[in-house]
C-alpha positions as CSV (number, residue, x, y, z in Angstrom):
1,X,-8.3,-21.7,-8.2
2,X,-9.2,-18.3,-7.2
3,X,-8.8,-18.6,-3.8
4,X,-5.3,-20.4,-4.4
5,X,-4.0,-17.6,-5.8
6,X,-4.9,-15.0,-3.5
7,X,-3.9,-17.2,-0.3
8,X,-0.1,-17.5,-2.3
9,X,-0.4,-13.5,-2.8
10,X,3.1,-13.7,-1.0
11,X,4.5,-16.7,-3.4
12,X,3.3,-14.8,-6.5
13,X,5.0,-11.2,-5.4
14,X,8.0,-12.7,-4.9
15,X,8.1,-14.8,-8.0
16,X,7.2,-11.9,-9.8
17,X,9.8,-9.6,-8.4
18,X,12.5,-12.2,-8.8
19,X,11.1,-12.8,-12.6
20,X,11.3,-8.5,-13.0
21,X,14.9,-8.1,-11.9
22,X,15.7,-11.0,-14.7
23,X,13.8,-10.2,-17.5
24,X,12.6,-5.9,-16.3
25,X,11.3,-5.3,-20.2
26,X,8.4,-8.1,-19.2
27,X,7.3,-5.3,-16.4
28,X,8.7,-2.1,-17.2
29,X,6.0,-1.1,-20.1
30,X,3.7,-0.8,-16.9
31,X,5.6,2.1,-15.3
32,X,8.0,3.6,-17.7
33,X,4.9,5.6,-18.9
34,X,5.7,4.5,-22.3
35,X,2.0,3.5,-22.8
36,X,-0.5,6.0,-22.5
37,X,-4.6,5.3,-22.7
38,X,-6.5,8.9,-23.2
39,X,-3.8,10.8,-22.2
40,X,-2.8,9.1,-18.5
41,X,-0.1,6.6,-18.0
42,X,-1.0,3.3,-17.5
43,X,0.7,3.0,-14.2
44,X,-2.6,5.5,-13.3
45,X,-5.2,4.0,-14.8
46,X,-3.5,0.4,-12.9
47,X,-3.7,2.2,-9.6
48,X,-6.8,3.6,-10.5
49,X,-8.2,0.4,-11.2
50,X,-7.0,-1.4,-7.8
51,X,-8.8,1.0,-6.1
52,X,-12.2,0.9,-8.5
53,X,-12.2,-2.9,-7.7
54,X,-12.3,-2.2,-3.8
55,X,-15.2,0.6,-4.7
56,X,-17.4,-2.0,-6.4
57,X,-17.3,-4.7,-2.8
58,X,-18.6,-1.7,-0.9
59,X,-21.9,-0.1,-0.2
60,X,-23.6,3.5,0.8
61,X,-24.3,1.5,3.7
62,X,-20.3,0.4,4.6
63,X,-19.6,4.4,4.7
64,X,-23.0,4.9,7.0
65,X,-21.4,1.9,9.4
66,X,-18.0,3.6,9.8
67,X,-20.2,6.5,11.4
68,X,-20.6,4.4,14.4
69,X,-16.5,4.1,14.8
70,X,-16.1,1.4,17.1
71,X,-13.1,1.5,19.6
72,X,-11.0,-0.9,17.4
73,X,-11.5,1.0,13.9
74,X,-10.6,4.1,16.1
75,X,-7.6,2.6,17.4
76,X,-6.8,0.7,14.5
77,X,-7.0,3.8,11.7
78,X,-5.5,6.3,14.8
79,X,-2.1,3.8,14.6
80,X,-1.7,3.2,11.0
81,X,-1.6,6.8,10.7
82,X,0.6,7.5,13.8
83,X,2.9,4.1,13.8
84,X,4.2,4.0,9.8
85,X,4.6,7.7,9.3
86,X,7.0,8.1,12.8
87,X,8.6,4.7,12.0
88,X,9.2,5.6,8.6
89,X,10.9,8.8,9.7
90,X,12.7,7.1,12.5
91,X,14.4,5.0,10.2
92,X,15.2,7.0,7.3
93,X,17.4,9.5,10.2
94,X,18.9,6.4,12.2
95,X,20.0,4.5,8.6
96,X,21.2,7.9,7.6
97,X,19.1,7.5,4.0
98,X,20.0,9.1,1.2
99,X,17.2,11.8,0.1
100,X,15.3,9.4,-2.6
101,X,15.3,6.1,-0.4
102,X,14.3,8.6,2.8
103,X,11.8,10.2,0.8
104,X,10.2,6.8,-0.5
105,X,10.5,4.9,2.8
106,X,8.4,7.8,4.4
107,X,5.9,8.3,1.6
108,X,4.6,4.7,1.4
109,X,4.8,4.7,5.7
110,X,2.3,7.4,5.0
111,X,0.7,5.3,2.8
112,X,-3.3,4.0,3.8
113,X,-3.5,-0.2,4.4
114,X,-3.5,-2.4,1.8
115,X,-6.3,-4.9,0.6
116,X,-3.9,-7.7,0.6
117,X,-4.1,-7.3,4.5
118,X,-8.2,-8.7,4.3
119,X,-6.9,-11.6,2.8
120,X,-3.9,-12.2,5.6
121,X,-6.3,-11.2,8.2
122,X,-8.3,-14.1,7.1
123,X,-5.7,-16.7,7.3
124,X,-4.5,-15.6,10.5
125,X,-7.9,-15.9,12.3
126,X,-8.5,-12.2,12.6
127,X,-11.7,-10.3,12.7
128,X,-12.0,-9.8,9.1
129,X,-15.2,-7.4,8.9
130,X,-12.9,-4.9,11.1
131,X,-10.2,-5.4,8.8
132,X,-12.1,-4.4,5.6
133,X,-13.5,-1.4,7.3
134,X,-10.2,-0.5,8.6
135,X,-8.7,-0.7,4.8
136,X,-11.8,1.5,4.0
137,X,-11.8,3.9,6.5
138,X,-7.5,4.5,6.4
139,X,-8.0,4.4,2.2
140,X,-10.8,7.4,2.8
141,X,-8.9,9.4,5.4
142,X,-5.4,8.9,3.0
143,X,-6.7,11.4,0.5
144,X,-6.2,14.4,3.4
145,X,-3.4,12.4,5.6
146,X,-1.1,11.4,2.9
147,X,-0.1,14.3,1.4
148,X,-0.2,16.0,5.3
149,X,1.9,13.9,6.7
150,X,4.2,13.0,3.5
151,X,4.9,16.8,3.2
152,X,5.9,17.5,7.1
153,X,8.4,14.0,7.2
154,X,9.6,13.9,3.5
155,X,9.9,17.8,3.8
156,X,13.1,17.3,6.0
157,X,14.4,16.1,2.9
158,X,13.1,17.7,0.2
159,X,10.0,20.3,-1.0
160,X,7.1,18.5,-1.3
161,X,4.1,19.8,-3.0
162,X,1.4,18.5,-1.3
163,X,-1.3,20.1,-3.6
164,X,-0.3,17.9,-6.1
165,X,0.1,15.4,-4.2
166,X,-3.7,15.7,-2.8
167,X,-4.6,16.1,-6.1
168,X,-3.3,13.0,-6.8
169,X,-4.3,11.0,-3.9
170,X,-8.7,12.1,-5.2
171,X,-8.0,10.9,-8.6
172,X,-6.2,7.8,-8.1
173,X,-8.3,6.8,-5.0
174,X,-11.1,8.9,-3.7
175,X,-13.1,9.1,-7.2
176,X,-12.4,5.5,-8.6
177,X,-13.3,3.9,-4.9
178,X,-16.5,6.3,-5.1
179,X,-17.2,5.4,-8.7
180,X,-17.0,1.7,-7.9
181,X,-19.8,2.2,-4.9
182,X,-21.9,3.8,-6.7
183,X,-21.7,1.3,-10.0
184,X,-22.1,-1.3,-7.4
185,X,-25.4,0.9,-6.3
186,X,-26.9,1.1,-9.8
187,X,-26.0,-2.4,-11.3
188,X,-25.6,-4.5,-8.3
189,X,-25.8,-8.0,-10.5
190,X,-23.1,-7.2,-12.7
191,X,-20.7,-5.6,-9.9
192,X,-21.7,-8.9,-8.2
193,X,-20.6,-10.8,-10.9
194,X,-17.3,-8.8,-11.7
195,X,-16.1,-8.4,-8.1
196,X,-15.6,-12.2,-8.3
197,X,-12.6,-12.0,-10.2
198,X,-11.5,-8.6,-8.7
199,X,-9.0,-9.9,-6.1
200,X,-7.1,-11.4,-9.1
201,X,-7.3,-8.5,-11.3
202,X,-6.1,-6.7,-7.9
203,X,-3.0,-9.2,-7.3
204,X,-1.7,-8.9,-11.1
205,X,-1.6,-5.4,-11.4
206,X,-0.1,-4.7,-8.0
207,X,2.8,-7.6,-8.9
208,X,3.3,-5.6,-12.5
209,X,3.5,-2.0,-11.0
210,X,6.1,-3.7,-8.4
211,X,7.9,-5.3,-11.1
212,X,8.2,-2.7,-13.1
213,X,9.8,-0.4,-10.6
214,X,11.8,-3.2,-9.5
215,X,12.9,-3.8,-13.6
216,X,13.2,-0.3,-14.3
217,X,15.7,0.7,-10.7
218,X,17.8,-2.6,-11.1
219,X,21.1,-0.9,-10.7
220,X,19.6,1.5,-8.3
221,X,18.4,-1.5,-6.1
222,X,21.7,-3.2,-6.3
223,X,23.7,-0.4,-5.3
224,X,21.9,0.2,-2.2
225,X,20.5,-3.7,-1.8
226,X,21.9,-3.7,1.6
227,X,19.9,-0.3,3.4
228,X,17.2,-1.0,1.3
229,X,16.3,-4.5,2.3
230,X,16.9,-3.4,6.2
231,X,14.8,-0.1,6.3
232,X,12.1,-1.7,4.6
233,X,12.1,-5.1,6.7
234,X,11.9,-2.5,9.9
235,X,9.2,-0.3,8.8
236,X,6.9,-3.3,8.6
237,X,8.1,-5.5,10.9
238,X,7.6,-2.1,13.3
239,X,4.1,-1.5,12.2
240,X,3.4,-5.6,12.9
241,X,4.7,-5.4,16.1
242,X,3.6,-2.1,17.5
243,X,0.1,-2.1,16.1
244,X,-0.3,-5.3,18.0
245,X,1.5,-4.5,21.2
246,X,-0.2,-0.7,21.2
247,X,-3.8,-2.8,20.7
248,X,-3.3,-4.9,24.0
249,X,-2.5,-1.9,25.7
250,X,-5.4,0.1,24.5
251,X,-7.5,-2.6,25.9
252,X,-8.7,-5.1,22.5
253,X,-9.1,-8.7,22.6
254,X,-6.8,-10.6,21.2
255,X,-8.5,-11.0,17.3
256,X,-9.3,-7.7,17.7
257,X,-5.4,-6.8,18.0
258,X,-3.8,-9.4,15.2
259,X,-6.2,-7.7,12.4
260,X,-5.2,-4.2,13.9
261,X,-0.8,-5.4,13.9
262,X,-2.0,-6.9,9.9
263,X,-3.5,-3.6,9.2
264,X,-1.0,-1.6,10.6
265,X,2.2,-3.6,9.3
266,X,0.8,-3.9,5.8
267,X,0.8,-0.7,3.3
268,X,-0.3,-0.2,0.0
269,X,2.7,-0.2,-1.4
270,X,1.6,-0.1,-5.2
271,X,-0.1,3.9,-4.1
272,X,3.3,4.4,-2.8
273,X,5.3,3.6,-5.6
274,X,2.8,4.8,-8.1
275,X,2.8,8.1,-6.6
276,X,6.3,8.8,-6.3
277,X,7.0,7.7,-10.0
278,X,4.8,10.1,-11.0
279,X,6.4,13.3,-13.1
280,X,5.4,16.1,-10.9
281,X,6.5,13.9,-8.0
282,X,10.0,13.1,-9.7
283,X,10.4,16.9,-10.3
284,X,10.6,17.5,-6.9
285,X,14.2,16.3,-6.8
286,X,17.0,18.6,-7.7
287,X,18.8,15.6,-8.7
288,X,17.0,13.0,-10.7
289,X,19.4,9.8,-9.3
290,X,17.2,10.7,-6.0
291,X,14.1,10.9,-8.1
292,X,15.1,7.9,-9.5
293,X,15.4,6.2,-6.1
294,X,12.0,7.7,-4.3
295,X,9.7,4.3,-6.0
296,X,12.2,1.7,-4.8
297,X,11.0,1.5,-1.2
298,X,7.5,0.8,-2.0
299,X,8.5,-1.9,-4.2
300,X,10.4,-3.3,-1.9
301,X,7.8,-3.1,0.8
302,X,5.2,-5.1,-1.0
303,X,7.6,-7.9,-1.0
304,X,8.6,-7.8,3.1
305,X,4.7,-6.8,3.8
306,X,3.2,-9.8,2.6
307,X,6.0,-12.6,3.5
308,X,6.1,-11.0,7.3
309,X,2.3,-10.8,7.0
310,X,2.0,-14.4,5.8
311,X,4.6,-16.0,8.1
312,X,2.8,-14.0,10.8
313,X,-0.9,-15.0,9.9
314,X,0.9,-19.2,9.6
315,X,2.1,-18.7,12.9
316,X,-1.4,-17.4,14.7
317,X,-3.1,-19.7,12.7
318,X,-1.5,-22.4,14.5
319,X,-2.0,-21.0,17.7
């Protein structure tokens, strides 16, 4: 049943976007920050959560093995970082993006790879191992690039504060994915036991946080459906196609470069939109419509990263 579900990640975001922008009130209590646990919102503590579940599946001994950096984690990490960010600001100028959509198109480009891109590297036949320690190594380096690179693009368009961003980027990923390795050090049974279900606890809560910015920017999306939809779909369809096209070149094999297009092409776009529907980020904007705007293009990414990375991963499997 488990693995059902995580094979129709695709399905399930789509169905789950389609049910938000019907019925937003069954997602919006996740990100309106209506709901509070010990003072954080509960979009945090979701995002914080996502990445605790990836801390618990890893070792001391994963971090010790990325040491060695192989020429396809080099390569791989190296064009996440460079691909998405340029492509991102590429497109915002050429689409002629209004602040808020420029500002959240290049934010979740900056973004690190997402988990759901193990699963699609599975299905497509990729090399899997490389794909995991790729999601590691790009979620690790994201605390410092992130907030780098998000300030120099976004800043085109408006001040960003990447302090708080950085902040932001330790205690929604660095200390939770730490936390989880070193639970999974001292109780390795019951992390064992728990990481079963993780992938599903993983796949609800990223659906609800896109939902509910979906739900809660419905007349936002709608107004700008059109330039929304296209500088989204060409972000990722960018990062698919140049991450495997810039492999070949740099010399990998051919598995080697469809887990390296899966890991470029697909973000975390639940960071993305959880970071720029933070407060502090929001405050940014002199005018809150933009502010408004700057979580819609994560949202929409998850849904074109995982139906291009699924089509994509049918289509190899075949081959």
């Amino acid at each position: 049943m488990l693995r059902i579900i995580t094979n129709n990640f695709a399905v399930l975001t789509v169905l789950g976007v389609g049910l938000a922008w019907f019925f937003p009130t069954l997602f919006t209590w996740m990100t309106d920050g209506s709901i509070a646990v010990a003072g954080q919102p509960l979009l945090s503590l979701a995002l914080g959560t996502i990445m605790l579940a990836m801390g618990l599946t890893l070792t001391f001994d994963d971090y010790r093995k990325l040491a060695a950096l192989p020429r396809a984690l080099i390569a791989g990490v190296a064009l996440q970082f460079a691909v998405m960010p340029l492509a991102g600001f590429a497109i915002a100028r050429v689409l002629a993006l209004e602040p808020g959509l420029a500002v959240g198109l290049i934010l979740v480009a900056c973004c690190p790879g997402g988990t759901a891109s193990n699963v699609v590297a599975f299905l497509a036949r990729g090399n899997v191992a490389l794909s995991v320690a790729m999601t590691m190594a790009s979620t690790l380096a994201a605390v410092v690039l992130t907030p780098l690179l998000t300030g120099w693009l976004a800043g085109a368009y408006v001040e960003i504060d990447r302090w708080n961003l950085l902040t932001n980027m330790i205690a929604i990923v660095l200390v939770p994915v730490v936390a989880g390795t070193l639970l999974n050090r001292l109780f390795p049974r019951a992390a064992g036991a728990v990481s079963a279900v993780l992938p599903l606890v993983a796949i609800v809560l990223v659906i609800l946080i896109v939902g509910g910015i979906v739900g809660g920017a419905k007349a936002q999306i709608a107004q700008h459906a059109g330039v929304l939809l296209l500088a989204t779909f060409l972000l990722h369809a960018t990062g698919f196609a140049l991450g495997y096209v810039l492999a070949r070149l740099l010399g990998l094999g051919e598995v080697e470069a469809r887990t390296v297009s899966i890991e470029v092409g697909m973000q975390n776009s639940g960071l993305g939109s959880g970071l720029a529907k933070t407060p502090a980020f929001a405050a940014q904007f002199a005018n809150l419509q933009q502010a408004v705007l700057a979580p819609v293009p994560a949202a929409i990414s998850a849904v074109w990263h995982v139906v291009i990375g699924s089509l994509l991963a049918g289509w190899w499997r075949r081959r």
